[in-house]
C-alpha positions in Angstrom: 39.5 -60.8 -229.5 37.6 -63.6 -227.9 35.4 -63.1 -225.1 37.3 -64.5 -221.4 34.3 -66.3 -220.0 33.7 -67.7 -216.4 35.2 -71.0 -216.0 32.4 -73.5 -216.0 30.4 -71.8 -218.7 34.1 -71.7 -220.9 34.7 -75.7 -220.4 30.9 -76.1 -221.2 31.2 -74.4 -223.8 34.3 -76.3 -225.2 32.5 -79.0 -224.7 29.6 -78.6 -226.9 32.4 -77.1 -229.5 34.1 -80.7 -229.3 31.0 -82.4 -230.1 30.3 -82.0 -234.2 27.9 -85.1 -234.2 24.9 -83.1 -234.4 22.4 -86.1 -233.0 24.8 -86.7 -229.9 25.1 -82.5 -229.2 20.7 -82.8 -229.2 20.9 -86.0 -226.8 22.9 -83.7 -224.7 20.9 -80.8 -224.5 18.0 -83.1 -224.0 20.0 -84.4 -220.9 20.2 -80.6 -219.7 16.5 -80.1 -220.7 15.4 -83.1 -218.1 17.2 -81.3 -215.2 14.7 -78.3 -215.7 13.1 -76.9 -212.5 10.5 -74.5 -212.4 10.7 -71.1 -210.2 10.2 -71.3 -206.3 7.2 -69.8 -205.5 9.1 -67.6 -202.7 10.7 -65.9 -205.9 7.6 -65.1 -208.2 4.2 -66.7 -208.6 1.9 -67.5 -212.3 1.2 -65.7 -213.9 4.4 -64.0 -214.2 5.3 -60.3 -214.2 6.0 -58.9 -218.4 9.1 -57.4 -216.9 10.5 -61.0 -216.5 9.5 -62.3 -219.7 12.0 -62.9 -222.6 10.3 -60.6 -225.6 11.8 -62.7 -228.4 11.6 -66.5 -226.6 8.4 -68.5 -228.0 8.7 -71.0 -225.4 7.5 -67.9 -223.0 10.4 -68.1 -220.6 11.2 -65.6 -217.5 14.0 -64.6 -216.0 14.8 -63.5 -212.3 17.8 -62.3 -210.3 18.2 -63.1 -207.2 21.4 -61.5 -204.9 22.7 -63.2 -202.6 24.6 -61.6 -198.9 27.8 -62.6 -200.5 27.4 -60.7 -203.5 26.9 -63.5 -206.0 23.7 -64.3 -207.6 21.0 -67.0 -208.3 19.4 -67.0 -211.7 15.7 -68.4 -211.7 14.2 -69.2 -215.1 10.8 -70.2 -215.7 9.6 -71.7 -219.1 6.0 -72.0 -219.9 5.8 -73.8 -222.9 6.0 -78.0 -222.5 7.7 -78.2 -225.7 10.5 -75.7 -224.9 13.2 -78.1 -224.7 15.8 -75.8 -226.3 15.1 -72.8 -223.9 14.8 -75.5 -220.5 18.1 -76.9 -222.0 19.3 -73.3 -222.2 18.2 -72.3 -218.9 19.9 -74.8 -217.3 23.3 -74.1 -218.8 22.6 -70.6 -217.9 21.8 -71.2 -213.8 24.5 -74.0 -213.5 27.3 -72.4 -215.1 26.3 -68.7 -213.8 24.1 -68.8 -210.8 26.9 -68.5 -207.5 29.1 -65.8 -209.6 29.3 -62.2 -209.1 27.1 -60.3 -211.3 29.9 -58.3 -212.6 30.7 -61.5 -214.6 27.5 -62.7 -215.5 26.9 -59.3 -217.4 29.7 -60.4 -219.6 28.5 -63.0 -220.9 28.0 -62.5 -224.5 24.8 -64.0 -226.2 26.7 -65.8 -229.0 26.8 -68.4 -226.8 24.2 -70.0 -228.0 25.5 -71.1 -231.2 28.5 -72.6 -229.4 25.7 -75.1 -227.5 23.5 -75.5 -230.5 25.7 -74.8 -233.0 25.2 -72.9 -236.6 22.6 -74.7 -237.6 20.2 -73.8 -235.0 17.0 -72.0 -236.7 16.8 -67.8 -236.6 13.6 -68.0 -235.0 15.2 -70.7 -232.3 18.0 -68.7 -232.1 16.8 -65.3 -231.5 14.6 -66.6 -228.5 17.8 -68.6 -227.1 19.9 -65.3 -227.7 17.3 -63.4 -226.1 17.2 -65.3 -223.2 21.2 -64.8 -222.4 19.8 -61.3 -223.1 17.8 -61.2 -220.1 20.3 -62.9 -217.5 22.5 -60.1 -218.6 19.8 -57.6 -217.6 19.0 -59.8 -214.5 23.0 -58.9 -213.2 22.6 -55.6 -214.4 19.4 -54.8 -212.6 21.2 -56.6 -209.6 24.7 -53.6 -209.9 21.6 -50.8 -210.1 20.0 -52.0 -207.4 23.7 -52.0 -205.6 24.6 -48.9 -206.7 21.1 -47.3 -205.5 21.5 -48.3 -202.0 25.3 -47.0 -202.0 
């Protein structure tokens, strides 16, 4: 069965799967990378928490959760290493095709993912950190429903 995902992330993700010139798939997650934008400082401050970092990324990225009145959520990432292009490319895909849905569907989101953006070919070590970053955003939304479920 193949996994329903929200609608941006799904045509996104067609996208990338449209794209088997691996050179012109790079110059677009480049493009992504460049749109990279570090975490306000009203959401966390350097050096950031452990429980925010992404165990298996070596481009020490962070992930943050933020809930919004109308039940949706805003993801924050945050990668420390200058030379993370794949993770900043990542993280970008990750906050404009998930931050303003429910968390309920951001917790569906299945780390495989990745290799639909960067394809087969992208390195385990590479791969694992990316995977491990989808990872996280799915613990962000989960932490968000505890949270939820706490107050209730």
């Amino acid at each position: 069965m193949m996994p329903v995902y929200p609608e941006k992330l799904q045509r996104l993700l067609e996208l990338f799967e449209s794209i088997p010139d691996r050179e012109l798939r790079g110059d677009m997650l480049i493009d992504y990378a460049a749109r990279f934008r570090g975490v306000p400082e009203r959401i966390a401050r350097r050096p950031y928490p452990e429980r925010n970092r992404v165990p298996e990324c070596e481009s020490e990225a962070y992930v943050w959760g933020e809930e919004h009145r109308d039940g949706t959520m805003k993801l924050h990432i945050a990668v420390e290493n200058p030379q993370g292009v794949s993770a900043k490319a990542m993280s970008v895909i990750l906050d404009e095709t998930l931050s303003g849905l429910p968390p309920e569907q951001v917790v569906q989101v299945s780390s495989e993912i990745v290799y639909k953006i960067f394809g087969r070919e992208v390195t385990m070590g590479k791969g694992i950190g990316l995977m491990g970053l989808v990872n996280m955003v799915q613990a962000a939304a989960k932490n968000i429903l505890a949270s939820r479920a706490a107050k209730n």
